[in-house]
C-alpha positions as CSV (number, residue, x, y, z in Angstrom):
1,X,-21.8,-20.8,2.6
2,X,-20.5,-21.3,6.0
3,X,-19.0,-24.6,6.8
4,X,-20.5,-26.7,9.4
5,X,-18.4,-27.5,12.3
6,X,-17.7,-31.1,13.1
7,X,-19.3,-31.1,16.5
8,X,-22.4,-29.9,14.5
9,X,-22.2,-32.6,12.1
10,X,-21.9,-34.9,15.4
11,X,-18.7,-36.0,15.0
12,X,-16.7,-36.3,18.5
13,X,-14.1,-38.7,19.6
14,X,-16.4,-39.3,22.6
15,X,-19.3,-40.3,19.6
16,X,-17.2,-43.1,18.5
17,X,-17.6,-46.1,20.6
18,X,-16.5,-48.7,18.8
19,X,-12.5,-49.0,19.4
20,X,-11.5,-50.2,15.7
21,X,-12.9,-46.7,14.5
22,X,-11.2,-44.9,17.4
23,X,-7.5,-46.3,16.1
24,X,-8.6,-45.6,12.7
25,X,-8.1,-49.7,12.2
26,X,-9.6,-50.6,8.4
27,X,-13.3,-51.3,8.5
28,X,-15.9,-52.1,5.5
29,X,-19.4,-51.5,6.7
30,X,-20.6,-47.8,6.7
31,X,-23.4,-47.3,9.6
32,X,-26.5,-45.2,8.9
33,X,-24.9,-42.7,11.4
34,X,-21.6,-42.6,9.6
35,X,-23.7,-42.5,5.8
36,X,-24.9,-39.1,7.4
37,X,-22.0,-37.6,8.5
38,X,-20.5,-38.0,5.6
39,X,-23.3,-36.4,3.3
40,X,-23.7,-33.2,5.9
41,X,-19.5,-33.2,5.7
42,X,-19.5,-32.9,1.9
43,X,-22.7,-30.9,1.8
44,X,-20.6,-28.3,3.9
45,X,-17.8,-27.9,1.6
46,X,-15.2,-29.9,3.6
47,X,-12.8,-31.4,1.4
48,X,-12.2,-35.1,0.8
49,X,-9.1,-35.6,3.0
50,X,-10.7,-33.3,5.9
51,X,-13.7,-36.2,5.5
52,X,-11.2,-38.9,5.9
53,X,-10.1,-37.2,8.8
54,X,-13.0,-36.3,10.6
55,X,-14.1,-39.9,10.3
56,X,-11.0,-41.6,10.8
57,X,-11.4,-43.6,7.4
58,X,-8.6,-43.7,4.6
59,X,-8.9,-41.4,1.8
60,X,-9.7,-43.9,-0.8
61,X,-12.5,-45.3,1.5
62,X,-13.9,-42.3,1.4
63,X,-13.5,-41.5,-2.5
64,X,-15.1,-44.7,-3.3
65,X,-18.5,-44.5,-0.6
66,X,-18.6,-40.8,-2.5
67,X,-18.9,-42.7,-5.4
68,X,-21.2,-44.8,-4.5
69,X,-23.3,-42.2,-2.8
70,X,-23.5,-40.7,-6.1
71,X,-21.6,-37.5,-4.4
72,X,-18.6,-37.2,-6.3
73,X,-18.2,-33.9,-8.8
74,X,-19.8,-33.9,-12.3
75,X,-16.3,-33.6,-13.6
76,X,-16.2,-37.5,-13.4
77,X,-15.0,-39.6,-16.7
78,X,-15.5,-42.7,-18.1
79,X,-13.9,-45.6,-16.4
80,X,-11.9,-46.2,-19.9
81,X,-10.3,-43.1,-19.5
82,X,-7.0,-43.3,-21.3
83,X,-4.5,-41.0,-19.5
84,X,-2.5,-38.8,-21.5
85,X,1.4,-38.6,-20.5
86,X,0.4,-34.9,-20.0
87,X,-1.9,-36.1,-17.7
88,X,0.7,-38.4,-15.8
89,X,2.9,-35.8,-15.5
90,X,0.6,-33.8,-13.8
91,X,0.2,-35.9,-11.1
92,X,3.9,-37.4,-10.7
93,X,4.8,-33.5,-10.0
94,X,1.7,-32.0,-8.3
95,X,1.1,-34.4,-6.1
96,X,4.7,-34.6,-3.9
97,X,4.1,-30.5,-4.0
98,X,1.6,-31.5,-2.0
99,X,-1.1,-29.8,-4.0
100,X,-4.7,-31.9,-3.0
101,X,-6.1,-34.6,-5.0
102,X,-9.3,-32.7,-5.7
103,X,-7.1,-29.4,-7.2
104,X,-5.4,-31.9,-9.6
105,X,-8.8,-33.3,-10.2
106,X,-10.2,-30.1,-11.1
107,X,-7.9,-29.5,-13.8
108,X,-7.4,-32.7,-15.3
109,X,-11.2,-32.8,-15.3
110,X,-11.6,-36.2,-13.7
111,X,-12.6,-37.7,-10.6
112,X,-10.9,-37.2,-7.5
113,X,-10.9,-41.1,-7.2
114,X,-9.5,-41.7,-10.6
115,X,-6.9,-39.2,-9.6
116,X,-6.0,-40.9,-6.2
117,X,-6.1,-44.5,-7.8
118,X,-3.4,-43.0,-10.4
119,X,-1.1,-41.8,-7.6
120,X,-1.4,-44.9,-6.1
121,X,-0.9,-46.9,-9.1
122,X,2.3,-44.6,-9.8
123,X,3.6,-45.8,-5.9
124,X,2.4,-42.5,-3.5
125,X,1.2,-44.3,-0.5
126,X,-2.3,-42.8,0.6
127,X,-0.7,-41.6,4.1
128,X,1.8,-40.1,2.3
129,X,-0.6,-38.1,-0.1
130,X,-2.3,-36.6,2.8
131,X,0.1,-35.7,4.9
132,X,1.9,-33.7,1.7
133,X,-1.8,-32.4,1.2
134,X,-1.6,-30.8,5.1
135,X,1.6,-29.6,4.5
136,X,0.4,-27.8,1.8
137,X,-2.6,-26.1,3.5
138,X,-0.4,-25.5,6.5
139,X,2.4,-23.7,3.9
140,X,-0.2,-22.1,1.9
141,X,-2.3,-20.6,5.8
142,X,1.0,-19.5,6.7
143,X,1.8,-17.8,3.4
144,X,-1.6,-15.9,3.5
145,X,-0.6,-14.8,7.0
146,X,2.5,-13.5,5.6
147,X,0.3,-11.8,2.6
148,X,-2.1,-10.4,4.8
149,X,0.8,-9.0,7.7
150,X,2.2,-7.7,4.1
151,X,-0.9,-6.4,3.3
152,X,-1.2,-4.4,6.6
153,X,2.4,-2.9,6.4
154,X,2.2,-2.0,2.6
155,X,-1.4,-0.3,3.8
156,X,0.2,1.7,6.9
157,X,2.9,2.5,4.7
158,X,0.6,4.2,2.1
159,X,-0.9,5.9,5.1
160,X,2.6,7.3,6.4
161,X,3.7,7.9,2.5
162,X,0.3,10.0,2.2
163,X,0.3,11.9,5.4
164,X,4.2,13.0,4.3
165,X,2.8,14.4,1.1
166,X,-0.2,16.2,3.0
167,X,2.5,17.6,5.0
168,X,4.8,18.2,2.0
169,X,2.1,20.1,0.3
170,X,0.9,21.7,3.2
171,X,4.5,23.6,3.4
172,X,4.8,23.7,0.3
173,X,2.1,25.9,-0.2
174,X,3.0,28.0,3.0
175,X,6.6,28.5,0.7
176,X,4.5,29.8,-2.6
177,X,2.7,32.3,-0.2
178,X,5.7,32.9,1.6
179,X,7.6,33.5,-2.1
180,X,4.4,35.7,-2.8
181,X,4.8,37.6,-0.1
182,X,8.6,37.8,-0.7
183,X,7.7,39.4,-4.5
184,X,5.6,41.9,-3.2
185,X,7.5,43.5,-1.0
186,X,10.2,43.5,-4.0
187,X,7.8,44.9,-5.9
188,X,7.4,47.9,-3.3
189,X,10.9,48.3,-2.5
190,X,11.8,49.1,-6.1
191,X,8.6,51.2,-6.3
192,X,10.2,53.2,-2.9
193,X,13.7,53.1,-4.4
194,X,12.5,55.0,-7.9
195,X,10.7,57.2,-5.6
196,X,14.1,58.1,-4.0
197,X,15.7,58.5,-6.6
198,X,13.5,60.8,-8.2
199,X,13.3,63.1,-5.0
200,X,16.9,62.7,-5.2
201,X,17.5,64.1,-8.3
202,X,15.3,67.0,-7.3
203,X,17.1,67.6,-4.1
204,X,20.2,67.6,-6.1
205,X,19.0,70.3,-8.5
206,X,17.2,72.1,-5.6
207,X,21.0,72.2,-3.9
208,X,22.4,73.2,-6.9
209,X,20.0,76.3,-7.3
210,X,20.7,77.2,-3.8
211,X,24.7,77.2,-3.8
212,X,23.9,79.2,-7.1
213,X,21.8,82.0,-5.1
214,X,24.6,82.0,-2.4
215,X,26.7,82.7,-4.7
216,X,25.2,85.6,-6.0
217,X,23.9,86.7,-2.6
218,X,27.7,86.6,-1.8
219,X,29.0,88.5,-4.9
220,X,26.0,90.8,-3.4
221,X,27.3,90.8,0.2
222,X,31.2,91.9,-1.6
223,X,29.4,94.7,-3.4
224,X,27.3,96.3,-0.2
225,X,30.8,95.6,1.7
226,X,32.9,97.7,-1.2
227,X,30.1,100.2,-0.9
228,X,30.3,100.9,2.4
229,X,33.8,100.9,2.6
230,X,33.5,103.9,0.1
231,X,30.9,105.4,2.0
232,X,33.4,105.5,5.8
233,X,36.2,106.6,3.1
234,X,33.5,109.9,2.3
235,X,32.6,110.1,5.7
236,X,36.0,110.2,6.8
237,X,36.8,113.4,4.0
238,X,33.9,114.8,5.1
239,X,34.7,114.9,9.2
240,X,38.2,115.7,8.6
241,X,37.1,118.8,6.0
242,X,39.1,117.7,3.7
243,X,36.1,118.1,1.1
């Protein structure tokens, strides 16, 4: 549920006439007006000390009229309530953290005024428990900045880190086909160098068959040459009439 905001609620500086309420001087009587405000306040979710503030009233003012008004949590104990040293320690250490009287409260299980009468019983002045409390809501508003900021970098960051491996996978797969591409031309290489070498080998026995058939045409070529060296010998014999 959205909260209310004070100016809805009717709470102004300008509303408050009456100077002792102005400068937050101690007052008793609770006005109609006031009674109303500070039902719609806790009926809006504000917190006790955001109240106290809103109506310029001390804290423990306002725990006990909540009281009264029968507006206090359902967490409230017996007034015999025996506190456990547990219990004490709690608030001795939670409460100069800063951490709210109502957040102890809750997990004590008790009252927010039995917890804010302990404090004061164990010497935290009431000013000083809320202005810890504030401190404590400031630290805490500027450490869920700092989470969110952190929040925003760590989600640009997975954005950048995601884009890189779209990227990466995009040439990564461009490499594989490139790789593929690489194999197959391997592939057809080897497939042309076996070729070559087969026509090779038959070009080599081809030479071989022709140097052998020059071979024989020359022993050939001798024996027509002898021949017709016999022949012009005849001739010769035959013109001179020697025959």
């Amino acid at each position: 549920m959205q909260k209310l905001t004070k100016q809805e609620v009717g709470i102004s500086k300008e509303n408050i006439t009456d100077t002792s309420i102005k400068n937050n001087q101690t007052r008793t009587s609770w006005g109609d007006r006031e009674l109303k405000q500070l039902k719609l306040l806790k009926d809006a979710g504000y917190t006790n000390y955001e109240i106290a503030e809103a109506l310029n009233r001390p804290l423990n003012s306002i725990l006990s009229r909540l009281y009264r008004e029968s507006l206090t949590s359902n967490r409230t104990r017996s007034r015999g309530h025996i506190w456990t040293s547990e219990e004490l320690d709690a608030v001795k250490v939670k409460v100069p953290l800063g951490i709210t009287i109502s957040e102890i409260a809750e997990e004590l299980e008790l009252s927010d005024s039995q917890v804010f009468q302990k404090a004061i019983h164990l010497g935290f002045g009431s000013h000083e428990i809320m202005t810890k409390a504030k401190k404590f809501r400031k630290d805490t508003g500027i450490l869920q900045d700092e989470v969110a900021s952190l929040k925003v970098l760590v989600s640009r960051q997975e954005k950048y880190i995601k884009n890189k491996d779209e990227k990466i996978n995009i040439l990564t797969n461009r490499t594989l086909k490139q790789e593929n591409a690489i194999r197959e031309k391997d592939k057809n290489i080897k497939s042309l160098t076996n070729k070559i070498l087969k026509y090779s080998k038959r070009v080599d026995i081809l030479v071989d068959k022709i140097t052998s058939r020059d071979k024989q045409i020359d022993i050939l070529v001798d024996k027509i040459t002898s021949r017709d060296k016999q022949i012009d010998i005849l001739v010769d014999k035959i013109t001179s009439g020697k025959v």
